[in-house]
C-alpha positions as CSV (number, residue, x, y, z in Angstrom):
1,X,9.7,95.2,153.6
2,X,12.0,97.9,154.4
3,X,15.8,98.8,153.6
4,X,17.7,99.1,157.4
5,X,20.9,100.8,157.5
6,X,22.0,101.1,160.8
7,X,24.9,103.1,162.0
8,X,27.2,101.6,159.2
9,X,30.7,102.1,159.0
10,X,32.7,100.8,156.6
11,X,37.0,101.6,157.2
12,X,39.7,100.8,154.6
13,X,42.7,101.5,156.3
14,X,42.8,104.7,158.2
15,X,40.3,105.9,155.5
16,X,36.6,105.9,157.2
17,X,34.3,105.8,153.6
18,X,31.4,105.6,155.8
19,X,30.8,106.8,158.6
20,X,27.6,106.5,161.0
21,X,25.2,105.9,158.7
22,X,21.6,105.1,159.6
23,X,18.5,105.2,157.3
24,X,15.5,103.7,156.7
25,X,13.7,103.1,153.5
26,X,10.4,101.5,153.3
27,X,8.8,99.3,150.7
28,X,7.6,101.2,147.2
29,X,9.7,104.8,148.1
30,X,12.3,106.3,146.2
31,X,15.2,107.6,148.2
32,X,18.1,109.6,146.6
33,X,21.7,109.7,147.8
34,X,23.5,112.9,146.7
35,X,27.5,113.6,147.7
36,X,30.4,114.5,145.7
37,X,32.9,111.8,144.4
38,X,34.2,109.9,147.2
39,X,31.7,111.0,149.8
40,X,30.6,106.9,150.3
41,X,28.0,106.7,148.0
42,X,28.7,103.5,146.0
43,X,30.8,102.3,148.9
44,X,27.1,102.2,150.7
45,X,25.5,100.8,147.7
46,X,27.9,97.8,148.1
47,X,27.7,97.1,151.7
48,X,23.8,97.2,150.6
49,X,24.2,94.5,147.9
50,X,26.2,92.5,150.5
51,X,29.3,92.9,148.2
52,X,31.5,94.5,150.8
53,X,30.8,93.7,154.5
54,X,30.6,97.1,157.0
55,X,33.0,97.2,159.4
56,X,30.8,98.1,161.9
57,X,27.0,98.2,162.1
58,X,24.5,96.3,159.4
59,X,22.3,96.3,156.1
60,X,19.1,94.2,156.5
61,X,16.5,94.1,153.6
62,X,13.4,92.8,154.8
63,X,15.2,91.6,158.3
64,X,18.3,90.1,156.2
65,X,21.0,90.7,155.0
66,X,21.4,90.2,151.0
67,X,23.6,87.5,150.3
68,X,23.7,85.5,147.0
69,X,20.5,83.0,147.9
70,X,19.0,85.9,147.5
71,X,20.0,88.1,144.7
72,X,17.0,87.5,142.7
73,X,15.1,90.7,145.1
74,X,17.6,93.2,144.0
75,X,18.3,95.0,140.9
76,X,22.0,97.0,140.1
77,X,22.8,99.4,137.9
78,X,26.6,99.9,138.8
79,X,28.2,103.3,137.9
80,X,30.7,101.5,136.0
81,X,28.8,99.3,133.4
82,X,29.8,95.8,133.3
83,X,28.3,94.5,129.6
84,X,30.2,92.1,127.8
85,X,30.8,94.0,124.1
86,X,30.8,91.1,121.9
87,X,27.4,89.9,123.1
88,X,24.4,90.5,121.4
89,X,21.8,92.3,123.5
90,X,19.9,89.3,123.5
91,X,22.6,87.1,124.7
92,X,24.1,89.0,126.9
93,X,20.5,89.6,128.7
94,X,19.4,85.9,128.9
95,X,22.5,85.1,130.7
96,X,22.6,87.6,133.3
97,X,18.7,86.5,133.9
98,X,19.2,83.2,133.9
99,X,21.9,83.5,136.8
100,X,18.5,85.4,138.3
101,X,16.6,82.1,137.8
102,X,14.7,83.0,135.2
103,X,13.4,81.3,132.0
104,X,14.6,81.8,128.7
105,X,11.3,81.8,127.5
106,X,10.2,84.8,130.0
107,X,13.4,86.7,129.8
108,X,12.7,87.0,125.6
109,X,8.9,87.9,126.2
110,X,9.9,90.6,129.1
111,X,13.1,92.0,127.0
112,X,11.1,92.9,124.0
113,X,8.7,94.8,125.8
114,X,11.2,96.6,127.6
115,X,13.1,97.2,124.3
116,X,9.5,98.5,122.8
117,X,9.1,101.2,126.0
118,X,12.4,102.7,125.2
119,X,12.4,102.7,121.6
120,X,15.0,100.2,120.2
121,X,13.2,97.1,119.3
122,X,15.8,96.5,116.7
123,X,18.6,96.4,119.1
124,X,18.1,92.9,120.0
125,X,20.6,91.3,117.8
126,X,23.0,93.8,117.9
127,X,26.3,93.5,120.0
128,X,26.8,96.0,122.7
129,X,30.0,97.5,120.9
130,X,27.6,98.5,118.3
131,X,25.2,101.2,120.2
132,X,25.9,104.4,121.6
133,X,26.9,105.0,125.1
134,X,23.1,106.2,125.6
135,X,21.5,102.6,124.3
136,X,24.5,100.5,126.3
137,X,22.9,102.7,129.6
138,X,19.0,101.7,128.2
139,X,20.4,97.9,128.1
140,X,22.3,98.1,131.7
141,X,18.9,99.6,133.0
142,X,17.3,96.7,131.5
143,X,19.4,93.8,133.0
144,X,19.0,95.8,136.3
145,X,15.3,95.4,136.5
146,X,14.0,92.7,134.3
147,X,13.5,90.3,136.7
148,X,11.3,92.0,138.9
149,X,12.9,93.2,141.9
150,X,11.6,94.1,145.0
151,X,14.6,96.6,145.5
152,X,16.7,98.6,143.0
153,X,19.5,99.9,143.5
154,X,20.7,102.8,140.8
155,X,24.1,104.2,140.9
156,X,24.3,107.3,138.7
157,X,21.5,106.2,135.9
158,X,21.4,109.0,133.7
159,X,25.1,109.3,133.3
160,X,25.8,109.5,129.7
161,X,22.0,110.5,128.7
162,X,20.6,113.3,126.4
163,X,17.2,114.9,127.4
164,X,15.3,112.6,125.6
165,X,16.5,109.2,126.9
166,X,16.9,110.8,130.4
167,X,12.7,111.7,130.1
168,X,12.3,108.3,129.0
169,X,14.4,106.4,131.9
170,X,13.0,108.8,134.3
171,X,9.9,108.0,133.3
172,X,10.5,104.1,133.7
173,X,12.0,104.6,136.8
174,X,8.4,106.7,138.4
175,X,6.6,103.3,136.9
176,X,8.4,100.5,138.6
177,X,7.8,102.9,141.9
178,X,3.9,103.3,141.0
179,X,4.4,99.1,141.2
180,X,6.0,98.9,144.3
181,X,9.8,98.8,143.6
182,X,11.6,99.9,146.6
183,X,14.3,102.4,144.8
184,X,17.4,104.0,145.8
185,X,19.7,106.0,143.7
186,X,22.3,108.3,143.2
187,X,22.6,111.3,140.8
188,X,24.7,114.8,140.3
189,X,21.4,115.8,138.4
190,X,19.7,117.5,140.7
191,X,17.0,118.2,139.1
192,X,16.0,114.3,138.7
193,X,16.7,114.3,142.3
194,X,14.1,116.9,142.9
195,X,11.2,115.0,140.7
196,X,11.8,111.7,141.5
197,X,12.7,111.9,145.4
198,X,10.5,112.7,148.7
199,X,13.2,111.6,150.8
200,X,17.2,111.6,150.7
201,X,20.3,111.8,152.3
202,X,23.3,113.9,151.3
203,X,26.9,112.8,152.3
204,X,29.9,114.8,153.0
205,X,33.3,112.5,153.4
206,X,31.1,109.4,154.0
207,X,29.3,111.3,156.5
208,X,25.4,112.3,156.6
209,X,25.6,116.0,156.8
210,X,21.7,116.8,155.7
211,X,18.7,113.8,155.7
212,X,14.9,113.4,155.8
213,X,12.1,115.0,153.6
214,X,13.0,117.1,150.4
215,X,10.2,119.6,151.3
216,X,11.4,119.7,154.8
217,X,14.7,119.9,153.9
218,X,14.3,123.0,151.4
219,X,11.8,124.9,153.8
220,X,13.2,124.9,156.8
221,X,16.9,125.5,154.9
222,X,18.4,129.0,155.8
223,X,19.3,130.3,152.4
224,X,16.5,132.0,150.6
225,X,16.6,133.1,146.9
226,X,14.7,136.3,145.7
227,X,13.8,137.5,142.4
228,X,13.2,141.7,142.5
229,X,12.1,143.4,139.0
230,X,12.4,147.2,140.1
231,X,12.3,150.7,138.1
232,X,15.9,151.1,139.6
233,X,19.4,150.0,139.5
234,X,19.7,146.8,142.1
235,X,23.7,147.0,142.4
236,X,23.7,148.5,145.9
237,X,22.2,145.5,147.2
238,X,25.4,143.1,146.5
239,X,27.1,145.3,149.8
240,X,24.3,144.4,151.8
241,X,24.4,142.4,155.3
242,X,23.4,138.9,154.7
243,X,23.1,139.2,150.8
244,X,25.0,135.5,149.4
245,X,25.4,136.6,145.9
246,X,23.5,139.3,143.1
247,X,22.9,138.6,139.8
248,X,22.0,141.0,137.7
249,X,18.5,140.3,135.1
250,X,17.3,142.4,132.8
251,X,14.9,144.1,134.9
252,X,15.9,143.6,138.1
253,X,18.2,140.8,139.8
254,X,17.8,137.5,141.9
255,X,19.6,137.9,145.4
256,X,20.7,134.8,147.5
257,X,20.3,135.7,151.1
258,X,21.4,133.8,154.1
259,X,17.8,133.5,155.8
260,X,14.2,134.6,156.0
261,X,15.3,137.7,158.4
262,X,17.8,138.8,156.1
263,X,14.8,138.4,153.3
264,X,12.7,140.4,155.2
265,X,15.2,143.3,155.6
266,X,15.9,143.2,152.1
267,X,12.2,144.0,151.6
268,X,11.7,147.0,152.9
269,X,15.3,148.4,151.6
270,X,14.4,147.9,148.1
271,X,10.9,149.3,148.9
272,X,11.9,152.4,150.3
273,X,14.4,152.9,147.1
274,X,11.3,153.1,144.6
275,X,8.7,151.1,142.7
276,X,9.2,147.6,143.2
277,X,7.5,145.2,140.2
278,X,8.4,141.8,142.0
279,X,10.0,140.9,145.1
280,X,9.5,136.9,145.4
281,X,11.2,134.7,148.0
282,X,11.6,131.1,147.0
283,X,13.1,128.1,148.7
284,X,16.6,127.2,147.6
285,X,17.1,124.5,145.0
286,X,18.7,121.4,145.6
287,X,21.2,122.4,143.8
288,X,21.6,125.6,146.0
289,X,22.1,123.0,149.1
290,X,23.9,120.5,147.2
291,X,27.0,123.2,146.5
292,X,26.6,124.5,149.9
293,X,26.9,121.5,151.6
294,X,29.4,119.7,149.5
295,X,30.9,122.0,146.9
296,X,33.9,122.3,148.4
297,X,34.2,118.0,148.4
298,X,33.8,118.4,144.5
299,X,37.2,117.9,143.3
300,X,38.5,115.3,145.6
């Protein structure tokens, strides 16, 4: 079973949300989609869900496309929750399942134990307007995935989360992968990005501007970053050819250069200054990428 986008476009207006858009995501991976606001993302997570139509191309999961017949496959955490406040956790859960199909009696057994893996087993009789923005997110998560689905999609999930309950989701999302959940996902956190994700695809005005493996992507990315600890002052370095950005450390400074020639370079400069402690090139972050690629897309 495997997710097909192929060369989807989706136009409202004049304004082209996505545009050209091909992936594939096979069964039991975990693929993030990383872009600034408005770069397509949940406009591609609802053509996905079969909730708007592409204007050109198509969205097949396992040779289909999703339509309501079969919406008990997919999972949805929207970025905009959509609980009903005055519903009791339980209630409001054994309705959404039972539009899944499911039976009252399973929904209660399967709740409880996901209430019991995040910690709030006395939630279930509470109304939704009476937990924290953090346990409404725990609760959305839950409706998203308690029937089972073969593919999840996650827009955003750990909006609204402290380090704990983001550990904690995290942790729940690796487990439904482990069991074969085909997962796709969005996040500004790039670090659960990085953890979570082997592949992904980044989006720049609805259109793919970097895609494939994370390693890949990172190693064979021009910008380097280099920590130097050095018996000397480093400041000369920030006029440098090819030098990104300098910040200063205590004992030394980490230097963003554009590539591995300008890393090299940098080498032997700092070596001929004096004694050099450290000099230590790493791969950029995602983070790193993510501004480079679509920082200036941030505001809009």
């Amino acid at each position: 079973m495997t997710l097909v986008i192929n060369d989807v476009q989706k136009q409202f207006g004049k304004n082209k949300a996505v545009d050209g858009l091909s992936l594939n995501v096979e069964k039991g991976n975990m693929f993030g989609m990383l872009g600034a606001n408005g770069a397509g993302k949940t406009t591609t997570f609802r053509m996905i869900l079969g909730l708007l139509d592409p204007t050109n191309g198509s969205v097949t999961w396992d040779g289909e496309p999703l339509s309501y017949k079969r919406t008990h496959l997919v999972g949805y955490l929207p970025e905009e929750r959509g609980l009903y406040p005055k519903l009791t956790v339980k209630e409001q859960l054994i309705y959404l399942m039972r539009l899944k199909g499911m039976k009252k009696t399973d929904i209660v057994e399967v709740m409880r134990a996901w209430l019991g893996k995040f910690q709030v087993p006395e939630y279930e009789n509470k109304k939704i307007e009476e937990l924290s923005k953090g346990n409404q997110q725990k609760i959305q998560f839950i409706a998203a995935v308690l029937h089972d689905p073969e593919l999840l999609i996650l827009d955003e999930p750990f909006s609204g989360l402290d380090p704990v309950n983001t550990d904690m989701l995290r942790e729940a999302v690796q487990d439904l992968q482990e069991k074969g959940t085909t997962i796709v996902f969005s996040s500004h956190q790039m670090r659960n990005v990085e953890e979570l994700c082997e592949d992904l695809i980044m989006l720049k005005r609805g259109k793919p501007v970097l895609q494939g493996n994370l390693k890949n992507i990172k190693r064979s990315y021009g910008m380097k970053n280099i920590s130097i600890r050095a018996d000397y002052d480093l400041q000369f370095l920030d006029a440098t050819p090819g030098i990104l950005s300098l910040d200063k450390t205590k004992d030394g400074a980490t230097v963003k250069v554009e590539n591995e020639q300008v890393a090299e370079d940098l080498f032997y400069t700092v070596a001929q200054e004096g004694f050099v402690r450290k000099f230590e090139v790493e791969e950029p972050s995602l983070h790193d990428i993510f501004i480079d690629e679509a920082g200036d897309d941030e505001d809009e």
